[in-house]
PyMOL Python script that loads the backbone (N, CA, C, O; Angstrom):
from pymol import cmd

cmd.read_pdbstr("""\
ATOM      1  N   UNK A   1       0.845  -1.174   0.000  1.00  0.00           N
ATOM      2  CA  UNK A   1       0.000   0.000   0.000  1.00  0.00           C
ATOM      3  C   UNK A   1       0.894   1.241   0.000  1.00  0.00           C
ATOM      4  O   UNK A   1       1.677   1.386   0.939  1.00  0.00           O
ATOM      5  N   UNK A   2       0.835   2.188  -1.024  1.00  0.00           N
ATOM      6  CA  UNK A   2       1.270   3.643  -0.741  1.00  0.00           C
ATOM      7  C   UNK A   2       1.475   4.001   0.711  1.00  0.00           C
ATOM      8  O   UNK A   2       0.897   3.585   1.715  1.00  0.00           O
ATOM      9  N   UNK A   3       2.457   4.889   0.560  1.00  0.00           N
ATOM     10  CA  UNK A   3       2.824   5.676   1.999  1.00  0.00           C
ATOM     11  C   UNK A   3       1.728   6.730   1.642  1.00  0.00           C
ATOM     12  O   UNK A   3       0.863   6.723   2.519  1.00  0.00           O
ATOM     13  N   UNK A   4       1.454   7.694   0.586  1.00  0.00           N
ATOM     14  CA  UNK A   4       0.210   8.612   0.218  1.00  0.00           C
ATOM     15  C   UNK A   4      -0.261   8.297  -1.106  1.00  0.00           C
ATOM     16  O   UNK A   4       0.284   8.000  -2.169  1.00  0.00           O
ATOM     17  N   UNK A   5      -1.404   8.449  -0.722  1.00  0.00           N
ATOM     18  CA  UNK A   5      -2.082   8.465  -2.495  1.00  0.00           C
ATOM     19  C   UNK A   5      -3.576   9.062  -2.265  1.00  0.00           C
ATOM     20  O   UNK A   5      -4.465   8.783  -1.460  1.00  0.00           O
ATOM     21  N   UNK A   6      -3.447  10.155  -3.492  1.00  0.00           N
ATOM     22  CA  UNK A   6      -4.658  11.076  -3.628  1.00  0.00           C
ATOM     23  C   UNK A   6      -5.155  10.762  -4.709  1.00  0.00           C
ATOM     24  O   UNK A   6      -4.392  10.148  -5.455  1.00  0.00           O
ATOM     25  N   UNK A   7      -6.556  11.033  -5.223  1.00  0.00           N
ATOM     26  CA  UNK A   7      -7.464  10.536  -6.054  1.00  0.00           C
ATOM     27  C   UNK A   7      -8.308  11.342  -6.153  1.00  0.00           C
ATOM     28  O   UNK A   7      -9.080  11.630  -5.239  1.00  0.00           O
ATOM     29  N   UNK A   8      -8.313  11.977  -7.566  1.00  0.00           N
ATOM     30  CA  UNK A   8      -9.637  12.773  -7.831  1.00  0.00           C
ATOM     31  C   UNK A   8     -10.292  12.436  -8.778  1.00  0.00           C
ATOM     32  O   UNK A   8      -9.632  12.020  -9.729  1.00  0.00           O
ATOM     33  N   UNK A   9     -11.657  12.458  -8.920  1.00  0.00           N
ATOM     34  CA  UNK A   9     -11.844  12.115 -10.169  1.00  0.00           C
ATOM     35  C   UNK A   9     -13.121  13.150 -10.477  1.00  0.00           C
ATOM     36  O   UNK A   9     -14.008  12.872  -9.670  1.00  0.00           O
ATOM     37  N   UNK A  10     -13.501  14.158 -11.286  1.00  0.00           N
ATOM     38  CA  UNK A  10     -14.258  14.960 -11.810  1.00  0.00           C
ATOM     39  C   UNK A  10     -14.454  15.025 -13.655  1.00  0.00           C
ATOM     40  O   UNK A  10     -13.551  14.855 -14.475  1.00  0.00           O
ATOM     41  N   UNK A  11     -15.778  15.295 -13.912  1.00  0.00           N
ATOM     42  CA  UNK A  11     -16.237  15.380 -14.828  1.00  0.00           C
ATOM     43  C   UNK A  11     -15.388  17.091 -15.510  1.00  0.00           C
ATOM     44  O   UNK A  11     -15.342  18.118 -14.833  1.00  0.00           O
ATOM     45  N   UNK A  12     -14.924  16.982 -16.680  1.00  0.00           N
ATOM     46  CA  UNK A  12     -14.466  18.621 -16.895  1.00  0.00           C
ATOM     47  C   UNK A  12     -15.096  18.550 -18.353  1.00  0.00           C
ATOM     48  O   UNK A  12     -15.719  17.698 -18.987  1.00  0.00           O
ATOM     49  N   UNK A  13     -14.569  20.055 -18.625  1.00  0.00           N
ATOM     50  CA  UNK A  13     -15.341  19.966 -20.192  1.00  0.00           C
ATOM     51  C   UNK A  13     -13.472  19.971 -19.878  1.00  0.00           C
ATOM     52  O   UNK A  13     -12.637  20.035 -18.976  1.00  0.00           O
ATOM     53  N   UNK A  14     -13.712  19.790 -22.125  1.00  0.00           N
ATOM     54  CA  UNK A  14     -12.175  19.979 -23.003  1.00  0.00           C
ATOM     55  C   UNK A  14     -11.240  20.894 -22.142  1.00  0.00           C
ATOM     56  O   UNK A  14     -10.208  20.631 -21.523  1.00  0.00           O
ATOM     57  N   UNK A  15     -12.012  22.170 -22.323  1.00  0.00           N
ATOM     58  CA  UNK A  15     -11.038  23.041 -22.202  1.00  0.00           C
ATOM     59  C   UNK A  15     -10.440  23.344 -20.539  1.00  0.00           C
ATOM     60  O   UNK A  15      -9.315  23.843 -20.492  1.00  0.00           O
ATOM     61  N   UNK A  16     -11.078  23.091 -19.315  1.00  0.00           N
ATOM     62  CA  UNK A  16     -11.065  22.739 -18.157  1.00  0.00           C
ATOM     63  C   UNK A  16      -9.578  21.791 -17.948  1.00  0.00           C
ATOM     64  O   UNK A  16      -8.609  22.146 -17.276  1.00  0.00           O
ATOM     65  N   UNK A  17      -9.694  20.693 -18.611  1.00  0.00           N
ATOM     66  CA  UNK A  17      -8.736  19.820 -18.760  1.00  0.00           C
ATOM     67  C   UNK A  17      -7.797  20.701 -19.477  1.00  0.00           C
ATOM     68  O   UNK A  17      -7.167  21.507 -18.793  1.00  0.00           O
ATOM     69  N   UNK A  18      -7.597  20.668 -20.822  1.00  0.00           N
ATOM     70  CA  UNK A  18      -6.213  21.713 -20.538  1.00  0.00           C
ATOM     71  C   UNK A  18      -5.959  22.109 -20.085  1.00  0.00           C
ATOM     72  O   UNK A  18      -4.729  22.068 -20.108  1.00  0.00           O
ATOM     73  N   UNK A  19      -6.517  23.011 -19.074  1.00  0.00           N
ATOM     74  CA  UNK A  19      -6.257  23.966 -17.987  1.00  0.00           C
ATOM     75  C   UNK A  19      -5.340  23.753 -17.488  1.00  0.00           C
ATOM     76  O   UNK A  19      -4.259  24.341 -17.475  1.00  0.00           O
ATOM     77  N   UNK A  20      -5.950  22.219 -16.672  1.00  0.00           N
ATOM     78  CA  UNK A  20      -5.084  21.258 -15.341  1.00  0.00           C
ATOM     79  C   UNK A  20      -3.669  21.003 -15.973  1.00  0.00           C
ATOM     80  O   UNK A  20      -2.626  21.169 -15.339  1.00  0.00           O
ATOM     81  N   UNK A  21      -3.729  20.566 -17.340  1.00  0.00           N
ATOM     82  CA  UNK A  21      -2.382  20.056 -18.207  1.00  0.00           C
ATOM     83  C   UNK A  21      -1.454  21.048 -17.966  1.00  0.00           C
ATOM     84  O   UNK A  21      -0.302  20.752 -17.650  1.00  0.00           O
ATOM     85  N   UNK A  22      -1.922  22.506 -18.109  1.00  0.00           N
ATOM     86  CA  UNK A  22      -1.154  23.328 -18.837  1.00  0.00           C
ATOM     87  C   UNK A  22      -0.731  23.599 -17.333  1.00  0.00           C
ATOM     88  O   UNK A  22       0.447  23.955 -17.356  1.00  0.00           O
ATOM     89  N   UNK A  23      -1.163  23.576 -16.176  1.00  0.00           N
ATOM     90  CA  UNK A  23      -0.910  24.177 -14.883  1.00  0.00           C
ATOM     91  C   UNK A  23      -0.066  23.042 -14.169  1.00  0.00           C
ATOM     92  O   UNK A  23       0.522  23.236 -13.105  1.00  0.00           O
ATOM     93  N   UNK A  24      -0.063  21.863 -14.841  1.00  0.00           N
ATOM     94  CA  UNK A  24       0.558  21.001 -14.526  1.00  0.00           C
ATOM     95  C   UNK A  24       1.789  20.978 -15.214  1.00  0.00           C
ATOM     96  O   UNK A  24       2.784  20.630 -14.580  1.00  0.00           O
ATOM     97  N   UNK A  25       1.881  21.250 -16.251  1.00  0.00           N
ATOM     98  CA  UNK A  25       3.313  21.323 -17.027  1.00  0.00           C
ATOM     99  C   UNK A  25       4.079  22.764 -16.492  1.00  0.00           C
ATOM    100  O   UNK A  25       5.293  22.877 -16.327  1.00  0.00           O
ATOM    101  N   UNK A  26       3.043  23.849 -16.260  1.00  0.00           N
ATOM    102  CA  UNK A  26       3.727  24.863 -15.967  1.00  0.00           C
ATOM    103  C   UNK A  26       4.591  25.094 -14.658  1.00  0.00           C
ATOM    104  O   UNK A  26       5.481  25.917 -14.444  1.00  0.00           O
ATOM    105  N   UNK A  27       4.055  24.118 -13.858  1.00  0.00           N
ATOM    106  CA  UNK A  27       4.599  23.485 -12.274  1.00  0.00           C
ATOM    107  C   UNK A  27       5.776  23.024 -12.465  1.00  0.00           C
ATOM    108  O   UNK A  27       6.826  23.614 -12.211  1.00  0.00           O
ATOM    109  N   UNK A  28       5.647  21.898 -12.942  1.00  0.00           N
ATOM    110  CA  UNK A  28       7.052  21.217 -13.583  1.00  0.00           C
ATOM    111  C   UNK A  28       8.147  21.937 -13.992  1.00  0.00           C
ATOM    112  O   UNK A  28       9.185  21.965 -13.331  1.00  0.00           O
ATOM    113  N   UNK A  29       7.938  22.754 -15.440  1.00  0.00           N
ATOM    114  CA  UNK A  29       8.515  23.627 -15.794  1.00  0.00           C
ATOM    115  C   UNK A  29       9.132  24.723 -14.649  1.00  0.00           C
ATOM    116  O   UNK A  29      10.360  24.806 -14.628  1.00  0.00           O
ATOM    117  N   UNK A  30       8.667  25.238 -14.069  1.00  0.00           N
ATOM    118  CA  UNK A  30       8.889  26.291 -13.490  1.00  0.00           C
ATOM    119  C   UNK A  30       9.509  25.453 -11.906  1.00  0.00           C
ATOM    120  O   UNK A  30       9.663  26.533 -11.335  1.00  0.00           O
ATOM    121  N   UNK A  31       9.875  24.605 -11.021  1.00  0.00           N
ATOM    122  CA  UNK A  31      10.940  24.234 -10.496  1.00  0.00           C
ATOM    123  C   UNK A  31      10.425  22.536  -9.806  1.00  0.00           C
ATOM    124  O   UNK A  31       9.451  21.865 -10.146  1.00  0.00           O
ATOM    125  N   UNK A  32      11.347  22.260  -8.894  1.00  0.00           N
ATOM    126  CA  UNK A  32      11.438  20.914  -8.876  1.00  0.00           C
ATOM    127  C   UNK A  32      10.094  21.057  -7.280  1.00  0.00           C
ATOM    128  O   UNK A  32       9.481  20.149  -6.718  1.00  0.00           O
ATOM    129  N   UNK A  33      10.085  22.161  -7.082  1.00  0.00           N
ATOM    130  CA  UNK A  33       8.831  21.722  -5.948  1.00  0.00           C
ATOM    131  C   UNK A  33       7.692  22.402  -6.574  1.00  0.00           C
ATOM    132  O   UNK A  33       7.686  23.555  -7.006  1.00  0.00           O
ATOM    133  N   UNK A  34       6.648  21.485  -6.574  1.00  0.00           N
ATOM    134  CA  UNK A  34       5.805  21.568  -7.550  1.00  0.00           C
ATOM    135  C   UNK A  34       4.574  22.100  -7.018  1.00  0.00           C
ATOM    136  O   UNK A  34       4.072  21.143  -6.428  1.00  0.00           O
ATOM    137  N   UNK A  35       3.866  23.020  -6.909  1.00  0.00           N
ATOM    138  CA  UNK A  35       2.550  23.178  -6.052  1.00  0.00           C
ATOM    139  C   UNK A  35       1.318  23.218  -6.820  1.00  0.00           C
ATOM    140  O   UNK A  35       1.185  24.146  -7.618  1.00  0.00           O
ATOM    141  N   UNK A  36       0.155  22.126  -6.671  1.00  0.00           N
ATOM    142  CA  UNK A  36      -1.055  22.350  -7.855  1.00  0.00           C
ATOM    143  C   UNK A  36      -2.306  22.753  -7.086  1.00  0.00           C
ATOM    144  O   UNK A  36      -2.364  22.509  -5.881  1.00  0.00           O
ATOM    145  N   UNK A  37      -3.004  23.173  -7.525  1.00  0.00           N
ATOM    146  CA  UNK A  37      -4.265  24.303  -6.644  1.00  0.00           C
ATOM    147  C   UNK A  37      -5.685  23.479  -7.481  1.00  0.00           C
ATOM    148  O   UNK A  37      -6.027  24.288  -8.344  1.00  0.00           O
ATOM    149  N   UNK A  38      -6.460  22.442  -7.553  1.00  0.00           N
ATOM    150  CA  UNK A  38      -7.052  22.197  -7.881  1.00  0.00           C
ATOM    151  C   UNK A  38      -8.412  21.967  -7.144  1.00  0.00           C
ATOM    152  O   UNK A  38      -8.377  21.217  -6.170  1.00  0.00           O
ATOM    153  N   UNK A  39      -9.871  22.654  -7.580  1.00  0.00           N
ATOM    154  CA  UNK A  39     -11.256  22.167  -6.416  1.00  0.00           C
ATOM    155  C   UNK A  39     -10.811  23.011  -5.160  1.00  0.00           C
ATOM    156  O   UNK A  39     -10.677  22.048  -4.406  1.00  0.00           O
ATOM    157  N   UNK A  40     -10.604  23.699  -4.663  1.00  0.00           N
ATOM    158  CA  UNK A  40     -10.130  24.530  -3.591  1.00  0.00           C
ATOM    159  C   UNK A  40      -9.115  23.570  -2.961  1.00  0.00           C
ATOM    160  O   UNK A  40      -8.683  23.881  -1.852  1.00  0.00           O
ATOM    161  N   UNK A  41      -8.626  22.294  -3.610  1.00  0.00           N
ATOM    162  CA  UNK A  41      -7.414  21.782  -2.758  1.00  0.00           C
ATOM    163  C   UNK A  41      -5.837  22.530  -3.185  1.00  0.00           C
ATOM    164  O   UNK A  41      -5.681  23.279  -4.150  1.00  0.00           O
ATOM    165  N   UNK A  42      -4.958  22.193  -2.391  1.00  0.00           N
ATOM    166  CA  UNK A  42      -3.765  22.254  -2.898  1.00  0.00           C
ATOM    167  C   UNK A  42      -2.544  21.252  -2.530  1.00  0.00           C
ATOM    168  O   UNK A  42      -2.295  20.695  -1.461  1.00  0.00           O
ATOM    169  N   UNK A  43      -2.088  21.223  -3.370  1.00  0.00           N
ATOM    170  CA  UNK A  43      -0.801  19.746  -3.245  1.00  0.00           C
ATOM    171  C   UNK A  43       0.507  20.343  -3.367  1.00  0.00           C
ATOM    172  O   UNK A  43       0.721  21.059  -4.345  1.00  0.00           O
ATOM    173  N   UNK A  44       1.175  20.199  -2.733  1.00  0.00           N
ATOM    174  CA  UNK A  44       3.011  20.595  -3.362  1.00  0.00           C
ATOM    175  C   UNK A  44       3.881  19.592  -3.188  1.00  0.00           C
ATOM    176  O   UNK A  44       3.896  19.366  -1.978  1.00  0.00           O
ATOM    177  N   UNK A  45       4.977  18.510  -4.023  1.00  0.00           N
ATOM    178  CA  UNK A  45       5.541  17.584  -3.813  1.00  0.00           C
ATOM    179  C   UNK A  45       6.616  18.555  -4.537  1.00  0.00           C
ATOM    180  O   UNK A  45       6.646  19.716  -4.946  1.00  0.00           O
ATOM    181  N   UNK A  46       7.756  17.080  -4.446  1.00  0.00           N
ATOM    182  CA  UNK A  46       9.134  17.649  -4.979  1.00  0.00           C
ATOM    183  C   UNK A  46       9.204  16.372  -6.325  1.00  0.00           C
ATOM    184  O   UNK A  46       8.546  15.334  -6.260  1.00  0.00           O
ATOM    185  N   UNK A  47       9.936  16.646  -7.249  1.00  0.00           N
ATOM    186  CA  UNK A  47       9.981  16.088  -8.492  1.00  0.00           C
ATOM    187  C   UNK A  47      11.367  15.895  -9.003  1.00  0.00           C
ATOM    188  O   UNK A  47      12.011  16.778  -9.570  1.00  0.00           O
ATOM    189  N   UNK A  48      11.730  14.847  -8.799  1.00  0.00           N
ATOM    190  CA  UNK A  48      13.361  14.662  -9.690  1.00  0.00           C
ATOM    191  C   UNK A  48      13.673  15.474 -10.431  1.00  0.00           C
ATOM    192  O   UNK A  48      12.844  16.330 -10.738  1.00  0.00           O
ATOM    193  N   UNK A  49      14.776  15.493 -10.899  1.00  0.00           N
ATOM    194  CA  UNK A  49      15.205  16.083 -12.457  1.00  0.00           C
ATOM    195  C   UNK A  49      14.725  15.510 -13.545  1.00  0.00           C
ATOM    196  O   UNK A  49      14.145  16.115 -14.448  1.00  0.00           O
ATOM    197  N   UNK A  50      14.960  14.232 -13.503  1.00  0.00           N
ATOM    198  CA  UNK A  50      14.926  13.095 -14.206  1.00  0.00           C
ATOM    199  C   UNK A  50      13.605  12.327 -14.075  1.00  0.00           C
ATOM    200  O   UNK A  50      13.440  11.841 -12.956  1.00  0.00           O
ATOM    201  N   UNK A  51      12.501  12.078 -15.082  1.00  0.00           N
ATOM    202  CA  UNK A  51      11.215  11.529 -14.417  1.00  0.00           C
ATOM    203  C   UNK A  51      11.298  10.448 -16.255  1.00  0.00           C
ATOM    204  O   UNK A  51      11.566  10.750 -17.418  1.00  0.00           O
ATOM    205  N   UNK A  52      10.924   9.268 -15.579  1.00  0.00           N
ATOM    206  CA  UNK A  52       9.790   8.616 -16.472  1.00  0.00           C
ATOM    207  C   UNK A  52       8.700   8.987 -17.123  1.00  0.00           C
ATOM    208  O   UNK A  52       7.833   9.530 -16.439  1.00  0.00           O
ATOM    209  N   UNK A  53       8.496   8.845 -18.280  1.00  0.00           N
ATOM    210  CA  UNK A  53       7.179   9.283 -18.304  1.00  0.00           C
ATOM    211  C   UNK A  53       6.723   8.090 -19.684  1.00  0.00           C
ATOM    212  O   UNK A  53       7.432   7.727 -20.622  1.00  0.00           O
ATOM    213  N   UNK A  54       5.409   7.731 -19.382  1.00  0.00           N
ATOM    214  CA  UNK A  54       4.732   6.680 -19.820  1.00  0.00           C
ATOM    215  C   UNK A  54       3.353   7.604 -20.678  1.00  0.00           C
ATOM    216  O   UNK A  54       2.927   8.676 -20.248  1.00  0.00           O
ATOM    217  N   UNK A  55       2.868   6.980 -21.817  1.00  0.00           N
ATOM    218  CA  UNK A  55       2.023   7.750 -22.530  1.00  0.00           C
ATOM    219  C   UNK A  55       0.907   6.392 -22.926  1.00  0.00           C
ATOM    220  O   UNK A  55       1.432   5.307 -23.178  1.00  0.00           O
ATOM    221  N   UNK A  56       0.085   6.456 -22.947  1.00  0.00           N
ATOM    222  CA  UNK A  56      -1.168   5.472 -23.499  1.00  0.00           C
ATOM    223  C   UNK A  56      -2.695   5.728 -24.031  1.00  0.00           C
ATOM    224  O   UNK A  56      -3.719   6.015 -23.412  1.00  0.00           O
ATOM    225  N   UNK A  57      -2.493   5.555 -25.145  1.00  0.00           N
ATOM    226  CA  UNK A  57      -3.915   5.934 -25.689  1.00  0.00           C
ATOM    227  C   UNK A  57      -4.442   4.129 -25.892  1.00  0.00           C
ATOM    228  O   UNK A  57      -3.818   3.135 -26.265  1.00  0.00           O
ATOM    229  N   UNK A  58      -5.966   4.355 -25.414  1.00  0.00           N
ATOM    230  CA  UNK A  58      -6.570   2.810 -25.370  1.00  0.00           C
ATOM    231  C   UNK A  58      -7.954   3.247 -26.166  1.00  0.00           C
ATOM    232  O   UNK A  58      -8.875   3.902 -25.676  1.00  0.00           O
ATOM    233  N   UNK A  59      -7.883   2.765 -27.410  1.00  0.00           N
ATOM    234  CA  UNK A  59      -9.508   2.766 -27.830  1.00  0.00           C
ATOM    235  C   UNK A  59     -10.550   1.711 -27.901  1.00  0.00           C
ATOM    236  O   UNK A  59     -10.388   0.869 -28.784  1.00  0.00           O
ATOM    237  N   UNK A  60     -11.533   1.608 -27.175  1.00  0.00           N
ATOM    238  CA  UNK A  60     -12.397   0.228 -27.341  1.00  0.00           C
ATOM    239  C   UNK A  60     -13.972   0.560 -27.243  1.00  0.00           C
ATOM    240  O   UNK A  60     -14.654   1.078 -26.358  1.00  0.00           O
ATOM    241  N   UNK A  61     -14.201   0.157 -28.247  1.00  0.00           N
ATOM    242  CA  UNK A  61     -15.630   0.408 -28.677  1.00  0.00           C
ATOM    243  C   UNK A  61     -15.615   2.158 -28.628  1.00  0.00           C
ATOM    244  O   UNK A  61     -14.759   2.911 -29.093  1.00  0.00           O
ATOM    245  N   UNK A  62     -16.666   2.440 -28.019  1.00  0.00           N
ATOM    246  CA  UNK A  62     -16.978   3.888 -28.252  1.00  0.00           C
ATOM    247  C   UNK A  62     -15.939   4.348 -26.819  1.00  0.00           C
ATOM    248  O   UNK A  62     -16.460   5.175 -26.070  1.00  0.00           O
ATOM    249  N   UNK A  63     -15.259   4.106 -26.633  1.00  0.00           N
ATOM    250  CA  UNK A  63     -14.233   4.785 -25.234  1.00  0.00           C
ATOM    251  C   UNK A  63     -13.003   5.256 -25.255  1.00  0.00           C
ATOM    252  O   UNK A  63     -12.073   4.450 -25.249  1.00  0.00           O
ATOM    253  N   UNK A  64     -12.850   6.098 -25.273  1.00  0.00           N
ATOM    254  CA  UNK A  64     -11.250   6.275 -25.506  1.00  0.00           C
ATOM    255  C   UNK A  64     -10.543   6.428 -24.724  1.00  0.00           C
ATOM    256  O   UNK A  64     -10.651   7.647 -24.589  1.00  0.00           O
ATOM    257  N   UNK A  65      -9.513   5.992 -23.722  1.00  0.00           N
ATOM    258  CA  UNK A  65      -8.837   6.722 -22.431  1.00  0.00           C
ATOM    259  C   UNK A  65      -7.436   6.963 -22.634  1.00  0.00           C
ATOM    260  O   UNK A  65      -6.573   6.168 -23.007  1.00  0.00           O
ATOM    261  N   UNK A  66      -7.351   8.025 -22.373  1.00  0.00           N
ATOM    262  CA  UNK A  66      -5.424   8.541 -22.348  1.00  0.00           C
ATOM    263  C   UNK A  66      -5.086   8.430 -21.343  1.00  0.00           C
ATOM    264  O   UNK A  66      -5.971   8.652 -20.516  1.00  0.00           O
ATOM    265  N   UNK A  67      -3.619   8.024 -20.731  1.00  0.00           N
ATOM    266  CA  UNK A  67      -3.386   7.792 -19.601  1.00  0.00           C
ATOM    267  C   UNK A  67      -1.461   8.812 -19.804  1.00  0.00           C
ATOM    268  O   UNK A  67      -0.620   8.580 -20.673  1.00  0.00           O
ATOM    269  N   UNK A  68      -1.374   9.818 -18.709  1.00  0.00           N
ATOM    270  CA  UNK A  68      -0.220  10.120 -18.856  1.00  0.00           C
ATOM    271  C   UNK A  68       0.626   9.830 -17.386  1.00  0.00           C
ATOM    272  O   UNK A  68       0.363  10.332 -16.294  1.00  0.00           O
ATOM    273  N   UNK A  69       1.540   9.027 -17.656  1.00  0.00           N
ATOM    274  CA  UNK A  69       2.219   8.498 -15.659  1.00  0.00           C
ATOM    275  C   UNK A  69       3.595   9.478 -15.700  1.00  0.00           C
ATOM    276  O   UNK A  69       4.177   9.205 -16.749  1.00  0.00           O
ATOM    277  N   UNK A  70       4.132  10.232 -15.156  1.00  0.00           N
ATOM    278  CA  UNK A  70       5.035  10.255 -14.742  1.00  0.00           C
ATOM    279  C   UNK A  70       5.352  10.043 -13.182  1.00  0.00           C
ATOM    280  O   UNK A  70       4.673  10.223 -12.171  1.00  0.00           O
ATOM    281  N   UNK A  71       7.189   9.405 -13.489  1.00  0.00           N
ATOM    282  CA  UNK A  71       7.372   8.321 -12.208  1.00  0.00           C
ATOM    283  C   UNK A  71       8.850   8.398 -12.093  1.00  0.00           C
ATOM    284  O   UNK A  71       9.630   8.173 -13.019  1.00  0.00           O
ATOM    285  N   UNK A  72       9.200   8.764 -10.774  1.00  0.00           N
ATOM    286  CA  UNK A  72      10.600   9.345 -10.220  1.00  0.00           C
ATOM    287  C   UNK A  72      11.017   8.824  -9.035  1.00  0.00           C
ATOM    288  O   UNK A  72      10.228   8.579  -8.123  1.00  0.00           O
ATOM    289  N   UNK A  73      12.085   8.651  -8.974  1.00  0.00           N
ATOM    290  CA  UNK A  73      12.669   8.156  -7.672  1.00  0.00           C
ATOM    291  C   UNK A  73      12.880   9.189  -6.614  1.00  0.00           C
ATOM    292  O   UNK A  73      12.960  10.303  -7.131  1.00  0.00           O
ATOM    293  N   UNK A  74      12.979   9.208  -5.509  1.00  0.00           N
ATOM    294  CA  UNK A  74      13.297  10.557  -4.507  1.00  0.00           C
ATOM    295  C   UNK A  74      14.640  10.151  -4.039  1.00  0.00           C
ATOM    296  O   UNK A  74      15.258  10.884  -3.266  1.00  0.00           O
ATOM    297  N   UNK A  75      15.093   9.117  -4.424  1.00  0.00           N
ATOM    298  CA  UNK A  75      16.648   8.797  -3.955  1.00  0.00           C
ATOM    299  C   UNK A  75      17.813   9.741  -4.945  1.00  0.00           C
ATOM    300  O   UNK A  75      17.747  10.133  -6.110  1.00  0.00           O
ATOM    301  N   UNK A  76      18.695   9.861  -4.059  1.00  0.00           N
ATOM    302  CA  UNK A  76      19.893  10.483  -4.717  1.00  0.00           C
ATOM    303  C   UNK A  76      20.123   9.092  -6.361  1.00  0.00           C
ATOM    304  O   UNK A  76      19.666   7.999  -6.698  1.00  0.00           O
ATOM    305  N   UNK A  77      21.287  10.309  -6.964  1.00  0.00           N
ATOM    306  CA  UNK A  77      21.545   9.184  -8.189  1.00  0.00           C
ATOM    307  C   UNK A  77      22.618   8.509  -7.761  1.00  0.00           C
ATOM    308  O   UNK A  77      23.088   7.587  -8.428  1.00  0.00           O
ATOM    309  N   UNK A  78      23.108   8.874  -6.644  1.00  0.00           N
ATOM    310  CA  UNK A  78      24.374   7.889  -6.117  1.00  0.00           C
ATOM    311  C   UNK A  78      23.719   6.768  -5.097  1.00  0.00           C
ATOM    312  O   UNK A  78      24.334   5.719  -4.905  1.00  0.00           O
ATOM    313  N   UNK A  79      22.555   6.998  -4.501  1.00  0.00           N
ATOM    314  CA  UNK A  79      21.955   5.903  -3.784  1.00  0.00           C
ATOM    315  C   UNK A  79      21.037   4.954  -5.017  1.00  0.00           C
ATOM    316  O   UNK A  79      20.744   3.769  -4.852  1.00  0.00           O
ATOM    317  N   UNK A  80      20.710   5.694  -6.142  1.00  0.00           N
ATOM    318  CA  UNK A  80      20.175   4.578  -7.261  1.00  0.00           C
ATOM    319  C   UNK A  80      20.806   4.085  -8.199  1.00  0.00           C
ATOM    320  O   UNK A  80      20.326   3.361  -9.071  1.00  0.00           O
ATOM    321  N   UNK A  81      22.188   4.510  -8.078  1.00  0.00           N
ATOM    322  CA  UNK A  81      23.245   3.851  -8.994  1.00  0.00           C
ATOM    323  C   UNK A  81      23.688   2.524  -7.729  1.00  0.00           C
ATOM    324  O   UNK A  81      24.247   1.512  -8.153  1.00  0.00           O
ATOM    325  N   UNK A  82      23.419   2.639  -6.390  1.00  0.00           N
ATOM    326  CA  UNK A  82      24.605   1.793  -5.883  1.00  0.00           C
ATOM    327  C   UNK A  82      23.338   0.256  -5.945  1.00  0.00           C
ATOM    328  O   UNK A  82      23.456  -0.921  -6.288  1.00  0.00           O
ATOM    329  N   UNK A  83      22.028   1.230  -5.332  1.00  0.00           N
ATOM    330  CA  UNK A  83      20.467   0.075  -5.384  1.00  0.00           C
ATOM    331  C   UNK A  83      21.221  -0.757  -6.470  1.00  0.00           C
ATOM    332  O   UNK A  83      22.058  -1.540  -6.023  1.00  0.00           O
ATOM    333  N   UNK A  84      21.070  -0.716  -7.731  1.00  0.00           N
ATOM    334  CA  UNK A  84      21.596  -1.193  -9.232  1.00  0.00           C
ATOM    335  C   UNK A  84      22.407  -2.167  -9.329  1.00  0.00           C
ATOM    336  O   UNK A  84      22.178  -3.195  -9.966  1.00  0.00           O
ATOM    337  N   UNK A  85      23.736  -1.844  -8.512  1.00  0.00           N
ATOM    338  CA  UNK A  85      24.555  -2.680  -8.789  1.00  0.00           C
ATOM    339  C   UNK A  85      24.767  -4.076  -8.042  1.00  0.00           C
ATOM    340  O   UNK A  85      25.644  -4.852  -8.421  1.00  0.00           O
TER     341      UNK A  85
END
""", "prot")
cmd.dss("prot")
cmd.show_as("cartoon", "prot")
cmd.util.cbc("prot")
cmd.orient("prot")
């Protein structure tokens, strides 16, 4: 089980959703502690340099779902180079 895990799930129109994208990339972009303001909540984590990122488009029958993961370690790169070896 997660040490935290948050879950939202809301109905948006199109452009709503960009919104979140664009406020989400602009987080990123703009430094490694990240703060997002969404529904009167707010979240701030810290974000590697270096992130995974996974992309998936699934179409079946009339459904389409995009899925975007990004996924980072919080360990130094000298504590995930030594994990490795």
């Amino acid at each position: 089980m997660p040490d935290v895990e948050i879950k939202r799930k809301v109905r948006l129109s199109r452009e709503e959703a960009a919104q979140r994208l664009i406020a989400i990339g602009n987080a990123l972009a703009d430094s490694s502690t990240t703060r997002l303001h969404f529904d009167g909540d707010s979240i701030q984590f810290t974000v590697a340099d270096q992130v995974d990122w996974e992309f998936e488009l699934e179409v079946e029958g009339n459904e389409t779902e995009l899925e975007i993961e990004l996924k980072w370690s919080d360990a130094s790169p000298a504590e995930t180079t030594a994990a490795e070896s």
